[in-house]
PDB file of N, CA, C and O in Angstrom, chain B, residues numbered from 101:
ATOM      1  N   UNK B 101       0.848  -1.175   0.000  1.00  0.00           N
ATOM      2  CA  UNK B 101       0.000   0.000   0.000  1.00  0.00           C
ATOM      3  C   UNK B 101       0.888   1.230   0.000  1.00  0.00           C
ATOM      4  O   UNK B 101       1.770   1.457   0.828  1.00  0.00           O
ATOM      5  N   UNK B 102       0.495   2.118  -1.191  1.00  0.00           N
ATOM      6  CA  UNK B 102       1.416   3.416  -0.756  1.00  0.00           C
ATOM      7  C   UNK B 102       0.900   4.259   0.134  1.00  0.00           C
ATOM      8  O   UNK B 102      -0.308   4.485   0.191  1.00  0.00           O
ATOM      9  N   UNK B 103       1.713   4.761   0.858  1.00  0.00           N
ATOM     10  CA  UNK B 103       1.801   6.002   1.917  1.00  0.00           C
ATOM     11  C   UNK B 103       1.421   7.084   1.746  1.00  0.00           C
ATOM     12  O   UNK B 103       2.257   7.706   1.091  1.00  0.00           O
ATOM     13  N   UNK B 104       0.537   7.693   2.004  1.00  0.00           N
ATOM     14  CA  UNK B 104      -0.446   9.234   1.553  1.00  0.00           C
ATOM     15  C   UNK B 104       0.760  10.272   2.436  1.00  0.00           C
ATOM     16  O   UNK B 104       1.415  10.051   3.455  1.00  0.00           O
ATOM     17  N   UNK B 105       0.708  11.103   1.795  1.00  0.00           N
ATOM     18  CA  UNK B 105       1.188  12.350   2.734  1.00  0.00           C
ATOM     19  C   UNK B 105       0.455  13.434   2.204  1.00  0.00           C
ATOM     20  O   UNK B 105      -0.006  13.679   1.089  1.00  0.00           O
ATOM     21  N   UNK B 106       0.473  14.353   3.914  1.00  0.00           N
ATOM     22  CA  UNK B 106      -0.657  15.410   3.946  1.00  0.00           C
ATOM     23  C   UNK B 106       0.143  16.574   4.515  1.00  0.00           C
ATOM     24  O   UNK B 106       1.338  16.313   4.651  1.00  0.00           O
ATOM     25  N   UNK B 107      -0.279  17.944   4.924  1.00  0.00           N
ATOM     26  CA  UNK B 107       0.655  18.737   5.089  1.00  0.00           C
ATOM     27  C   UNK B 107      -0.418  19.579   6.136  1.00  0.00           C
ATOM     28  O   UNK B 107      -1.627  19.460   5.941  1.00  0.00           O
ATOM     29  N   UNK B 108       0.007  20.290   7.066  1.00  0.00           N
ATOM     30  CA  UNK B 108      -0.979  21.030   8.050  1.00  0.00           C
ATOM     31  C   UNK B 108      -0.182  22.119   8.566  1.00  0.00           C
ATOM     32  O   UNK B 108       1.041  22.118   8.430  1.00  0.00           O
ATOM     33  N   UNK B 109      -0.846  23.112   9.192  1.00  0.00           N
ATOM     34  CA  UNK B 109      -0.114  24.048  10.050  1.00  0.00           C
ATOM     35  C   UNK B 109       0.014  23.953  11.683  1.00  0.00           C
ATOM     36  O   UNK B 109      -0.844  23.489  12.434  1.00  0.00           O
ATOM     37  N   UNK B 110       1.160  24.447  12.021  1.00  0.00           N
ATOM     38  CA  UNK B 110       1.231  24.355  13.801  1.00  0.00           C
ATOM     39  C   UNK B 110      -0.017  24.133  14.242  1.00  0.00           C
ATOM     40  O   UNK B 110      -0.347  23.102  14.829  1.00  0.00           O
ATOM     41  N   UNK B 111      -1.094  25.481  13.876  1.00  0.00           N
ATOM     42  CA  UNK B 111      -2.066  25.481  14.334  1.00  0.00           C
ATOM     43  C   UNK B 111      -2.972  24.553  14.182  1.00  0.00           C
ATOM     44  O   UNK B 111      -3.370  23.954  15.181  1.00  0.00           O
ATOM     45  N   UNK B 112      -3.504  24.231  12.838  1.00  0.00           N
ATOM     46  CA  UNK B 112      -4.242  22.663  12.892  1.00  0.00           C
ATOM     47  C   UNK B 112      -3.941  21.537  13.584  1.00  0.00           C
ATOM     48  O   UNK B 112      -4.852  20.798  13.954  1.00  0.00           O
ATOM     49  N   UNK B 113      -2.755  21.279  13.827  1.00  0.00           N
ATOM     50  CA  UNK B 113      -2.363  20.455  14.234  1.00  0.00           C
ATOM     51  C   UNK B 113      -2.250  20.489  16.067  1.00  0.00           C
ATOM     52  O   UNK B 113      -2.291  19.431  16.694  1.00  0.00           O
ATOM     53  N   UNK B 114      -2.142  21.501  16.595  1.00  0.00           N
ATOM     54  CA  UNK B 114      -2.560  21.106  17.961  1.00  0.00           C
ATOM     55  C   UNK B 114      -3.946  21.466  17.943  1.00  0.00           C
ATOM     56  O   UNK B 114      -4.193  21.429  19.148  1.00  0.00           O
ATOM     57  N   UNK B 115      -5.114  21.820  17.323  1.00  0.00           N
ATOM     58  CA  UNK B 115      -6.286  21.841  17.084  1.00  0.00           C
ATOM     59  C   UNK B 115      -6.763  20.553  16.947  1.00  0.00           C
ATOM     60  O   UNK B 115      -7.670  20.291  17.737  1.00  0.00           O
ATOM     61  N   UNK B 116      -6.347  19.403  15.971  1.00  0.00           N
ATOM     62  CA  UNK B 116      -6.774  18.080  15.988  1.00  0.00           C
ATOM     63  C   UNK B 116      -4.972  17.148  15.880  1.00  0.00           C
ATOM     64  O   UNK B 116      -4.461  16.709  14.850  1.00  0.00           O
ATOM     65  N   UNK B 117      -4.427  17.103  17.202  1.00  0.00           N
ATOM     66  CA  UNK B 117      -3.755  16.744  17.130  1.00  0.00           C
ATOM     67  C   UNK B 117      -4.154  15.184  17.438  1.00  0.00           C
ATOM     68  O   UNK B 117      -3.362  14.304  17.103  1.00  0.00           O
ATOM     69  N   UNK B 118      -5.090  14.933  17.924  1.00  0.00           N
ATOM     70  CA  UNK B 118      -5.693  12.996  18.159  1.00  0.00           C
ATOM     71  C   UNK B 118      -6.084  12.372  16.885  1.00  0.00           C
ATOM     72  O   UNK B 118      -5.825  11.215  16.556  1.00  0.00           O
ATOM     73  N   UNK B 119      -6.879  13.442  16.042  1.00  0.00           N
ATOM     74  CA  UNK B 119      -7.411  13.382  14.865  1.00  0.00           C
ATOM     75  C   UNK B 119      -5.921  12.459  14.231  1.00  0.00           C
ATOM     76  O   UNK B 119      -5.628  11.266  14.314  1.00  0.00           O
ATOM     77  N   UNK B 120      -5.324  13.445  13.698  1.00  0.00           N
ATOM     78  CA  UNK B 120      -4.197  13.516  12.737  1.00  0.00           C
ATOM     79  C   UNK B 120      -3.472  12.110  13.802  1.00  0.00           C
ATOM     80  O   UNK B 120      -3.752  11.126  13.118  1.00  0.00           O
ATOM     81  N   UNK B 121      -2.877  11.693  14.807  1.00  0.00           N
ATOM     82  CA  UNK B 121      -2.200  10.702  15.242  1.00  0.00           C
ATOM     83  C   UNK B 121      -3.502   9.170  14.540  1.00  0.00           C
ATOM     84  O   UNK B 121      -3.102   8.179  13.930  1.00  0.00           O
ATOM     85  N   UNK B 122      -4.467   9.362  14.769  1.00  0.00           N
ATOM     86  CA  UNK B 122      -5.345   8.500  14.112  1.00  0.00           C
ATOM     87  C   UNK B 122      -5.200   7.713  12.561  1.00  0.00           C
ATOM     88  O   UNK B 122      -5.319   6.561  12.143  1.00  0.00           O
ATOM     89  N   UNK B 123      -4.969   8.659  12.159  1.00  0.00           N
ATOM     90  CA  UNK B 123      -4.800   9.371  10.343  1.00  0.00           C
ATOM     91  C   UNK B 123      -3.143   8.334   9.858  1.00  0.00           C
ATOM     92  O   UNK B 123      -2.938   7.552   8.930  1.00  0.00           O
ATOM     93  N   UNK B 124      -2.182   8.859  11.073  1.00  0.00           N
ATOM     94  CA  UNK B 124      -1.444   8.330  10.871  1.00  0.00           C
ATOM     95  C   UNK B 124      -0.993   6.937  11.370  1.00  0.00           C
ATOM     96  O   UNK B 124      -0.078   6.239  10.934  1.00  0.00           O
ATOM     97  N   UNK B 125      -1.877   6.692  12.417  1.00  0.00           N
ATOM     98  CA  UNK B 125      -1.776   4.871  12.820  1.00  0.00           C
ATOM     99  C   UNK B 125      -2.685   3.976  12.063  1.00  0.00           C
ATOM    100  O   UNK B 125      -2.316   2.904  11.585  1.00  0.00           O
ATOM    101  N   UNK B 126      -3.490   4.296  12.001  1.00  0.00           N
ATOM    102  CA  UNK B 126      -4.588   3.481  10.696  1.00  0.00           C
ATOM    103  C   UNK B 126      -4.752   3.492   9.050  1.00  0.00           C
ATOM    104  O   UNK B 126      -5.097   2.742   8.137  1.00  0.00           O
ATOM    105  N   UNK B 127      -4.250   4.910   9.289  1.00  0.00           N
ATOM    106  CA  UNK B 127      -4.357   4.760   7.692  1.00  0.00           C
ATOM    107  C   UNK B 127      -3.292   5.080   6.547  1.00  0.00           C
ATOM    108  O   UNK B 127      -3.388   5.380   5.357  1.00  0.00           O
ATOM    109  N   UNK B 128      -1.913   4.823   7.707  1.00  0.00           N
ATOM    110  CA  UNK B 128      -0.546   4.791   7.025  1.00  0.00           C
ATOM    111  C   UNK B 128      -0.491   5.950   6.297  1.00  0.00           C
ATOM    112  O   UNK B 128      -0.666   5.852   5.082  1.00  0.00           O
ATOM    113  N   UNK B 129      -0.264   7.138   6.830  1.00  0.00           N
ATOM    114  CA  UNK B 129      -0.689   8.214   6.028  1.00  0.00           C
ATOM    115  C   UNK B 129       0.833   9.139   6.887  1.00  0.00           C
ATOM    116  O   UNK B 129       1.297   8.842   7.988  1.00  0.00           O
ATOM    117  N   UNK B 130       1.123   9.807   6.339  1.00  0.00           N
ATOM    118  CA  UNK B 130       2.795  10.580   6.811  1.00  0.00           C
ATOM    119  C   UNK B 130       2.549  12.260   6.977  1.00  0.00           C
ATOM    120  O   UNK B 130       2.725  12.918   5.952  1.00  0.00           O
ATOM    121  N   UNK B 131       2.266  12.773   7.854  1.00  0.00           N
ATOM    122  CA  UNK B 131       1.620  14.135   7.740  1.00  0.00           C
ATOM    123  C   UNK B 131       3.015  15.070   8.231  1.00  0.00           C
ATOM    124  O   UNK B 131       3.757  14.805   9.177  1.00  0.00           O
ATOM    125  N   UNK B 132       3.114  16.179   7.330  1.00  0.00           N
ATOM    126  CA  UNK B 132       3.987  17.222   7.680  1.00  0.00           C
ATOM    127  C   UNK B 132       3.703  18.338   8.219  1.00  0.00           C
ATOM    128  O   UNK B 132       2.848  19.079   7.733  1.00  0.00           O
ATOM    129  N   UNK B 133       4.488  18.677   9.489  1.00  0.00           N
ATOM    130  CA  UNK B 133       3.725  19.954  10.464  1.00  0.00           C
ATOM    131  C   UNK B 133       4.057  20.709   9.918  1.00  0.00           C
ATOM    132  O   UNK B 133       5.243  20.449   9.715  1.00  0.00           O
ATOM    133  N   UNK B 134       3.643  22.259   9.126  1.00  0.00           N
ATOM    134  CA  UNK B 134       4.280  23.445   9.146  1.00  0.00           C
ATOM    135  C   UNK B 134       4.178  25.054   9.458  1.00  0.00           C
ATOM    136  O   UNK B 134       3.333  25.884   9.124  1.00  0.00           O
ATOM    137  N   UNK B 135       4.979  25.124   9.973  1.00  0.00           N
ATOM    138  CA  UNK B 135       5.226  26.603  10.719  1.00  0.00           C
ATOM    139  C   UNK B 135       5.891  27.485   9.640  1.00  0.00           C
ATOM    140  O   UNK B 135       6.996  27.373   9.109  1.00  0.00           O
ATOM    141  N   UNK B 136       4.905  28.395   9.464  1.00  0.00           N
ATOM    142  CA  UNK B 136       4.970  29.358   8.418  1.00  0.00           C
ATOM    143  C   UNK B 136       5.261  29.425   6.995  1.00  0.00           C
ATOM    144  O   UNK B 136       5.839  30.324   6.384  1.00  0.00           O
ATOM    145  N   UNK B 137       4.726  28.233   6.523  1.00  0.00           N
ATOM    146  CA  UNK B 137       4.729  27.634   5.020  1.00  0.00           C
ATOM    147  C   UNK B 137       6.346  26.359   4.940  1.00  0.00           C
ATOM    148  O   UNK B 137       6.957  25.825   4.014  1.00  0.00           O
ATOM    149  N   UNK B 138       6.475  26.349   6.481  1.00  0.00           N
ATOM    150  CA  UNK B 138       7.930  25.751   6.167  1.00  0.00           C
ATOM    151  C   UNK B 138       7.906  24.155   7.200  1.00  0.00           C
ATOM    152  O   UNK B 138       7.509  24.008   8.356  1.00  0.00           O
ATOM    153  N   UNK B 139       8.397  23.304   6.396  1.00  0.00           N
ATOM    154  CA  UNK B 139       8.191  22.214   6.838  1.00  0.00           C
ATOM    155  C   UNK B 139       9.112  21.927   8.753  1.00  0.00           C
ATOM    156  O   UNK B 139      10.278  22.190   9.048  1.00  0.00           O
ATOM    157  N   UNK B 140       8.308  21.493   9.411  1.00  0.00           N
ATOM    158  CA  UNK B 140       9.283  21.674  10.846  1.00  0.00           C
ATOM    159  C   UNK B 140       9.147  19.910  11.483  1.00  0.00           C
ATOM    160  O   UNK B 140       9.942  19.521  12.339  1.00  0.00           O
ATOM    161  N   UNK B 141       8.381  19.265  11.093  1.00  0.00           N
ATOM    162  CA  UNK B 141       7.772  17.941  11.717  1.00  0.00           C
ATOM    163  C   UNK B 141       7.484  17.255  10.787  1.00  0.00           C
ATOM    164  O   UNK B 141       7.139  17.709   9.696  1.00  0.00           O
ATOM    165  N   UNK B 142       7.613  15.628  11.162  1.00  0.00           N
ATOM    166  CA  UNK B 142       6.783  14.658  10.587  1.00  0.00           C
ATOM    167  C   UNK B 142       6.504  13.743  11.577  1.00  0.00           C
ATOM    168  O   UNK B 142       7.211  13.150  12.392  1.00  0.00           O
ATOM    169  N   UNK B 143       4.304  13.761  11.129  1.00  0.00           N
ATOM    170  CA  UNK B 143       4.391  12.722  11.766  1.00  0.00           C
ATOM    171  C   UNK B 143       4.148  10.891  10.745  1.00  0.00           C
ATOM    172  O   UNK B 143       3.701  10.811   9.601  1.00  0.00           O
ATOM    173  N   UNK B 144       4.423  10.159  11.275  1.00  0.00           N
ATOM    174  CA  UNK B 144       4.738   8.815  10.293  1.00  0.00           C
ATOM    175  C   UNK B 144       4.673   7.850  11.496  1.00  0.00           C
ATOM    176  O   UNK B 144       5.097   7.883  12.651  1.00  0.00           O
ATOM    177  N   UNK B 145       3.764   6.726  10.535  1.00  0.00           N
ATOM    178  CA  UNK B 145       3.847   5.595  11.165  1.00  0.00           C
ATOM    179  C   UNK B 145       4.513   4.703  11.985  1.00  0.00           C
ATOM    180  O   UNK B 145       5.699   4.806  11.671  1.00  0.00           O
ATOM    181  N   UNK B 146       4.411   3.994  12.744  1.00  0.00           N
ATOM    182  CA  UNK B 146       5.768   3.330  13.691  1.00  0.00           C
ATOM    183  C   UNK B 146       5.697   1.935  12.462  1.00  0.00           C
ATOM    184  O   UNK B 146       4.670   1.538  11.913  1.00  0.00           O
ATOM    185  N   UNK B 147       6.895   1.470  12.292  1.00  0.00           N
ATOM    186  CA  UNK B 147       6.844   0.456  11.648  1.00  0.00           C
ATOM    187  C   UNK B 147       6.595  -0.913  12.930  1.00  0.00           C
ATOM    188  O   UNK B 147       6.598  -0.825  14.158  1.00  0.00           O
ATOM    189  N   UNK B 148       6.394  -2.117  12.032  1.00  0.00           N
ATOM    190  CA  UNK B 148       4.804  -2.866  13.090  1.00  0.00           C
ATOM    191  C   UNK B 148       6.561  -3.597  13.741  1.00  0.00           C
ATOM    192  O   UNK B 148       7.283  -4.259  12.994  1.00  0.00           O
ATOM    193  N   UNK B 149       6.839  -3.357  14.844  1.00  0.00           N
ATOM    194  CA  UNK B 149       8.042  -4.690  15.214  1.00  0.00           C
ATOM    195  C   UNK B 149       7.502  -5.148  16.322  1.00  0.00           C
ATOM    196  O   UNK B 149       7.314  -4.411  17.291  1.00  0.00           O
ATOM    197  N   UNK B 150       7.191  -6.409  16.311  1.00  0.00           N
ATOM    198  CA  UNK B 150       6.745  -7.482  17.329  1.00  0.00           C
ATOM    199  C   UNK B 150       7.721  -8.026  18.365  1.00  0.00           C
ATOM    200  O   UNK B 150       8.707  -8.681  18.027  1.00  0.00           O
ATOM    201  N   UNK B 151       7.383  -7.698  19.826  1.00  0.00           N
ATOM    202  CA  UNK B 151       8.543  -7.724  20.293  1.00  0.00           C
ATOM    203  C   UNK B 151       8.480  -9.241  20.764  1.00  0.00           C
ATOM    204  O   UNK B 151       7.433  -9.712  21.210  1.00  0.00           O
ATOM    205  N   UNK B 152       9.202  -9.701  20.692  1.00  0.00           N
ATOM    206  CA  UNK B 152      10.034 -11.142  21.263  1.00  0.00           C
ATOM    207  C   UNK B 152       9.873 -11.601  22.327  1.00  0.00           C
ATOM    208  O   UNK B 152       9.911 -10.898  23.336  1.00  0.00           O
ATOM    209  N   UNK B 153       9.656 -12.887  22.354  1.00  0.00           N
ATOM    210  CA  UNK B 153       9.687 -13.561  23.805  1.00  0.00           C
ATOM    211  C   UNK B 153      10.419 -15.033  24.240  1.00  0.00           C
ATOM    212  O   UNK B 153      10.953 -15.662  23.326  1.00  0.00           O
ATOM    213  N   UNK B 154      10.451 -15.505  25.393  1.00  0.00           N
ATOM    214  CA  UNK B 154      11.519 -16.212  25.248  1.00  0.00           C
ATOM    215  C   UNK B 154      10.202 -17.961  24.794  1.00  0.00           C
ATOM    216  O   UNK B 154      10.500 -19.148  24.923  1.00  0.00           O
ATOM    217  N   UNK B 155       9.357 -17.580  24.477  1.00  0.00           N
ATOM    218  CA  UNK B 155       8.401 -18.503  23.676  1.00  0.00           C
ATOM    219  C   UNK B 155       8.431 -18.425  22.211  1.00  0.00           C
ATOM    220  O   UNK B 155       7.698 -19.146  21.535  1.00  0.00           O
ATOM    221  N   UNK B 156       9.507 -17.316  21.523  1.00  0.00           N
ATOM    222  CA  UNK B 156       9.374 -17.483  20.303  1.00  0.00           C
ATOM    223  C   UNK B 156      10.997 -18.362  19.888  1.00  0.00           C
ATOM    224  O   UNK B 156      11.561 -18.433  18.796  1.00  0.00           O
ATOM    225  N   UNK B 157      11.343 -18.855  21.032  1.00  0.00           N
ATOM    226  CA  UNK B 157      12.846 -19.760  20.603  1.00  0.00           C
ATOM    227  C   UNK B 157      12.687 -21.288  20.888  1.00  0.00           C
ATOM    228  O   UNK B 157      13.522 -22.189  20.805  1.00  0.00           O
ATOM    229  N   UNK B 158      11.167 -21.320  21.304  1.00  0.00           N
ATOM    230  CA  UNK B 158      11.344 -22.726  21.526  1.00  0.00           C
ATOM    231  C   UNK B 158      11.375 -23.665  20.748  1.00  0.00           C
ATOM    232  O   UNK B 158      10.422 -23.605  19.972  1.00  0.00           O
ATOM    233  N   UNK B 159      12.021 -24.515  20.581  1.00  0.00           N
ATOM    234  CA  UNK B 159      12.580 -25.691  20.036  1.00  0.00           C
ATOM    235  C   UNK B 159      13.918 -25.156  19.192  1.00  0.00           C
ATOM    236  O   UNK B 159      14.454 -25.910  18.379  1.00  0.00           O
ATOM    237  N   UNK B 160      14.225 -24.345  19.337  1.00  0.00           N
ATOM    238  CA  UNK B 160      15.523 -23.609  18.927  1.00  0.00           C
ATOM    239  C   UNK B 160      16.940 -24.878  18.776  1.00  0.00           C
ATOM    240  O   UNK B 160      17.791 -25.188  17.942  1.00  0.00           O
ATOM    241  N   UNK B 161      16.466 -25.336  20.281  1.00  0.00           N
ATOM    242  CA  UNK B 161      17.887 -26.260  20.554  1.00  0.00           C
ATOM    243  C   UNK B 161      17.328 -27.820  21.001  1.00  0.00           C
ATOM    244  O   UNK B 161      16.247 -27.826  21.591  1.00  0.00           O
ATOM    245  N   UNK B 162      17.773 -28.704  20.840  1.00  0.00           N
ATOM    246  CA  UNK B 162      17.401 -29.762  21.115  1.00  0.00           C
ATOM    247  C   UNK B 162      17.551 -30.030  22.766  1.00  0.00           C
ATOM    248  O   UNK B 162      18.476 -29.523  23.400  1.00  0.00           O
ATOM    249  N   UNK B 163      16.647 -30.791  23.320  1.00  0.00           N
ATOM    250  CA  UNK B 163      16.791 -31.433  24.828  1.00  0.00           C
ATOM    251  C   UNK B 163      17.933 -31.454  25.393  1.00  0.00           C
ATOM    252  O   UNK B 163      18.442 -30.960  26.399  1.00  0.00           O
ATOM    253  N   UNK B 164      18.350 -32.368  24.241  1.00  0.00           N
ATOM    254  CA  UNK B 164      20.059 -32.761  24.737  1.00  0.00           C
ATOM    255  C   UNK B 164      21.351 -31.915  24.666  1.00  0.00           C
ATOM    256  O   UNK B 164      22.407 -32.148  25.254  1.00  0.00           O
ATOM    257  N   UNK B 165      21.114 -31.062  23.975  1.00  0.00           N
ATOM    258  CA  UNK B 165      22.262 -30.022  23.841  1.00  0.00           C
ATOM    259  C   UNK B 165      23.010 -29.584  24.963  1.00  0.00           C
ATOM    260  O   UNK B 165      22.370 -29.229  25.952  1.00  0.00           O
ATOM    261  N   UNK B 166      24.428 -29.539  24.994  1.00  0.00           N
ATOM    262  CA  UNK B 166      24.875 -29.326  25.818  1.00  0.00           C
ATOM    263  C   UNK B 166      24.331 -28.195  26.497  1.00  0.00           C
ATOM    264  O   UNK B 166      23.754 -28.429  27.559  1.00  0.00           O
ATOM    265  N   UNK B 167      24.422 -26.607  25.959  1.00  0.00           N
ATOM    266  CA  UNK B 167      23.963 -25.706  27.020  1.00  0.00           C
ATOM    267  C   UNK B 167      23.050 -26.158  28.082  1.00  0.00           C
ATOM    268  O   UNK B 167      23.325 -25.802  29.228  1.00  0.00           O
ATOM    269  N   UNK B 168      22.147 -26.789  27.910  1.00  0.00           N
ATOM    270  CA  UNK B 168      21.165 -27.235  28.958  1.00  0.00           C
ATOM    271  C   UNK B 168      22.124 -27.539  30.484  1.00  0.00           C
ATOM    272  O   UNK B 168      21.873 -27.035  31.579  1.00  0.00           O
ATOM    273  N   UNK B 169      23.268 -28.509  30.166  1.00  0.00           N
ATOM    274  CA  UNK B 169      23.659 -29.166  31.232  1.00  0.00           C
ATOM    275  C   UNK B 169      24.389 -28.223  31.780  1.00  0.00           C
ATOM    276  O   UNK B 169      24.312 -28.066  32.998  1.00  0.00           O
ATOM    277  N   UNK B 170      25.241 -27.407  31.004  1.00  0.00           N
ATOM    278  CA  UNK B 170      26.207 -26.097  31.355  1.00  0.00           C
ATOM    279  C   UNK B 170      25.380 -25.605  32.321  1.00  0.00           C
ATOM    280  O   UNK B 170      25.813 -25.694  33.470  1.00  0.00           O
ATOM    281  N   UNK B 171      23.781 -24.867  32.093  1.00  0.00           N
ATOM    282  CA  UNK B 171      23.230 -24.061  32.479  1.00  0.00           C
ATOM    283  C   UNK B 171      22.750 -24.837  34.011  1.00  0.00           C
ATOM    284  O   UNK B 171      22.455 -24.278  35.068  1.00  0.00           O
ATOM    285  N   UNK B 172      22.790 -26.186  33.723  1.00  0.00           N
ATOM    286  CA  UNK B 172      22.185 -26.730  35.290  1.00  0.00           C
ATOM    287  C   UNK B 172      23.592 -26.651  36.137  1.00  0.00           C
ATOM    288  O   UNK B 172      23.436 -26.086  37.220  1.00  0.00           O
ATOM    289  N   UNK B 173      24.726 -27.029  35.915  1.00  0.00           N
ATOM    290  CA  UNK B 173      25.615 -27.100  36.311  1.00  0.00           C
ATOM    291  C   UNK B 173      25.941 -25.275  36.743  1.00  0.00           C
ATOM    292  O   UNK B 173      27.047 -25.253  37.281  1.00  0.00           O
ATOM    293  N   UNK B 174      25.455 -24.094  36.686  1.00  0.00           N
ATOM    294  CA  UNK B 174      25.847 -23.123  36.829  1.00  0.00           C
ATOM    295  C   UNK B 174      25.046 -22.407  37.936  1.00  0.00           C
ATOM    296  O   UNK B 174      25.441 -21.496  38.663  1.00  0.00           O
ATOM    297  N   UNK B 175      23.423 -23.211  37.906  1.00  0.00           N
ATOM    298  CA  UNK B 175      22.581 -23.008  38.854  1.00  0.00           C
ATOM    299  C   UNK B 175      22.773 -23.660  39.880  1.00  0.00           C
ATOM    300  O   UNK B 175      22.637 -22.932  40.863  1.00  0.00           O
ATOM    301  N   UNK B 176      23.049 -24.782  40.161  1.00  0.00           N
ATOM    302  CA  UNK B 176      23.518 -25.890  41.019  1.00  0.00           C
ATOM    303  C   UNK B 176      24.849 -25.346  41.804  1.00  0.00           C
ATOM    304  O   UNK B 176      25.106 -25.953  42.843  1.00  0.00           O
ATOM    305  N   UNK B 177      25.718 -24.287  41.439  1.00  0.00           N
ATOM    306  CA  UNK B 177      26.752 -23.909  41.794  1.00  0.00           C
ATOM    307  C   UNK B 177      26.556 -22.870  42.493  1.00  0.00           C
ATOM    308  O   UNK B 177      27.072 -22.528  43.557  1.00  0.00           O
ATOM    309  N   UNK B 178      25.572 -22.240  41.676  1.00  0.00           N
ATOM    310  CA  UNK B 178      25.183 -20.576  42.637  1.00  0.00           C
ATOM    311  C   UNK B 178      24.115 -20.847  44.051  1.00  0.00           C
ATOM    312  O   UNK B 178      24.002 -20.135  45.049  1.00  0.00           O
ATOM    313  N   UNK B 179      23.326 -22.289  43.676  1.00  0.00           N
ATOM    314  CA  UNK B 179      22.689 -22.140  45.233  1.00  0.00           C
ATOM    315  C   UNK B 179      23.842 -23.181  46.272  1.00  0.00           C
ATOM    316  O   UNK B 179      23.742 -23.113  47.497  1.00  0.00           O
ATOM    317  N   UNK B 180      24.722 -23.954  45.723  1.00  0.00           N
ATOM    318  CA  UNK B 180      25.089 -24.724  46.881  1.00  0.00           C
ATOM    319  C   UNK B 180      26.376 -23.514  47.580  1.00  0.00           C
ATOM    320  O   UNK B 180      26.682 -23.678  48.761  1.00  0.00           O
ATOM    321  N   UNK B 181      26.934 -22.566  46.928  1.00  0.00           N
ATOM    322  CA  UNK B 181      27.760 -21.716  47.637  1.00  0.00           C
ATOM    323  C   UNK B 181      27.465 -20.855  48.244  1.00  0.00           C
ATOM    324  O   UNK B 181      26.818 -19.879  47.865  1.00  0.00           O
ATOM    325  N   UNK B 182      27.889 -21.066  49.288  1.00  0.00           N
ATOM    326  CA  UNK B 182      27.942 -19.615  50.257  1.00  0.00           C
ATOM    327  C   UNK B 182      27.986 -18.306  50.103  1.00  0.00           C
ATOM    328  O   UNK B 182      28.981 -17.926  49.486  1.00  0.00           O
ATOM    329  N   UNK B 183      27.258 -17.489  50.446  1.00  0.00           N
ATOM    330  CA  UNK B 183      27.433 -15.825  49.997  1.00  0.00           C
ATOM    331  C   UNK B 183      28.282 -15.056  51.075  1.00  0.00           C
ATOM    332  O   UNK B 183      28.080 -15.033  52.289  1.00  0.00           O
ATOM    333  N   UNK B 184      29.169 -14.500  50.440  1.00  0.00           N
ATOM    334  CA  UNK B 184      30.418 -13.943  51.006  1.00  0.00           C
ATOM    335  C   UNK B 184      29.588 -12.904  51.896  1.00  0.00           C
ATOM    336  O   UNK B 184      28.543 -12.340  51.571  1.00  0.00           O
ATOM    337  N   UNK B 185      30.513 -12.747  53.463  1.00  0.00           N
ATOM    338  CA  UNK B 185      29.625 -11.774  54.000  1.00  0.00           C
ATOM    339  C   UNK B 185      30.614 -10.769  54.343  1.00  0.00           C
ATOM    340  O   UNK B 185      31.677 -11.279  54.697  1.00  0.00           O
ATOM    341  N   UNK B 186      30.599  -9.633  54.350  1.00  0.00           N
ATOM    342  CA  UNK B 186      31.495  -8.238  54.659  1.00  0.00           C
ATOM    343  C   UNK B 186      32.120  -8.694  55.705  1.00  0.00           C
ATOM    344  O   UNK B 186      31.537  -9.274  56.620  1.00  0.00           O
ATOM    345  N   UNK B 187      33.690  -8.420  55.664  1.00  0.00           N
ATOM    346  CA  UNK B 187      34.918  -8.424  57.061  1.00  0.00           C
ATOM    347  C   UNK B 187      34.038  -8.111  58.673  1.00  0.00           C
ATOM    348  O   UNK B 187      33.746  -8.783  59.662  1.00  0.00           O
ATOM    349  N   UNK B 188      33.928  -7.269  58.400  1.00  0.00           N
ATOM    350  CA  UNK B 188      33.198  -7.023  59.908  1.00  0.00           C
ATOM    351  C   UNK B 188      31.872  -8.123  60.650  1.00  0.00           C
ATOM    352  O   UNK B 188      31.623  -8.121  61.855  1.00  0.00           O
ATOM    353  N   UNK B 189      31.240  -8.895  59.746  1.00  0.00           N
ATOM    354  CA  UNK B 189      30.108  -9.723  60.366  1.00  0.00           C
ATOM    355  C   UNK B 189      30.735 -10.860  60.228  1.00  0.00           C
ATOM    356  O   UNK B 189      29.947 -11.780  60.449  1.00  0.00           O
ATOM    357  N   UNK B 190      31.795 -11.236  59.964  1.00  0.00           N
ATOM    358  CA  UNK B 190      32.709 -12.271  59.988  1.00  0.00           C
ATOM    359  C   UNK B 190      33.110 -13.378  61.218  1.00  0.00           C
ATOM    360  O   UNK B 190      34.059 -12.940  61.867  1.00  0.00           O
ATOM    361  N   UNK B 191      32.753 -14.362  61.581  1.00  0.00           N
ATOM    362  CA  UNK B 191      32.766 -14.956  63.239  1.00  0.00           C
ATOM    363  C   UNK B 191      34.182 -15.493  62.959  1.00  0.00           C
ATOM    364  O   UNK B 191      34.803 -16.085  63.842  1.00  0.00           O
TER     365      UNK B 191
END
């Protein structure tokens, strides 16, 4: 779909400034603010990026893959050790 572009003044534009954000999330449309016949703003669509989760890697790696065991072996290490306690509370 091509991209419409429209052109407005300061003033229209904080006049229907919800309007025009509308204009430009639905109907892919690129509007230019201008202050005194002179272009100062654009507003334009966000392009669509879907953000990520750690559900979009699953099956990434097999069961058996090593990282798995690395990663148990690293958790297994951090709860069986002791947490260092400052010189002074020291017996």
């Amino acid at each position: 779909m091509a991209q419409r572009s429209s052109r407005v003044s300061v003033a229209d534009a904080k006049k229907s400034l919800s309007q025009l954000l509308g204009r430009v999330a639905y109907g892919q449309e690129s509007i230019t603010i201008l202050k005194r016949g002179r272009p100062m703003a654009r507003l334009v669509p966000v392009i669509d990026q879907r953000r990520s989760s750690l559900a979009d890697v699953k099956g990434w790696l097999d069961p058996k893959d090593p990282f798995f065991a690395i990663m148990e072996q690293i958790l297994t290490a951090r709860h069986t050790r002791r947490p260092r306690r400052p010189p002074h509370l020291r017996k």
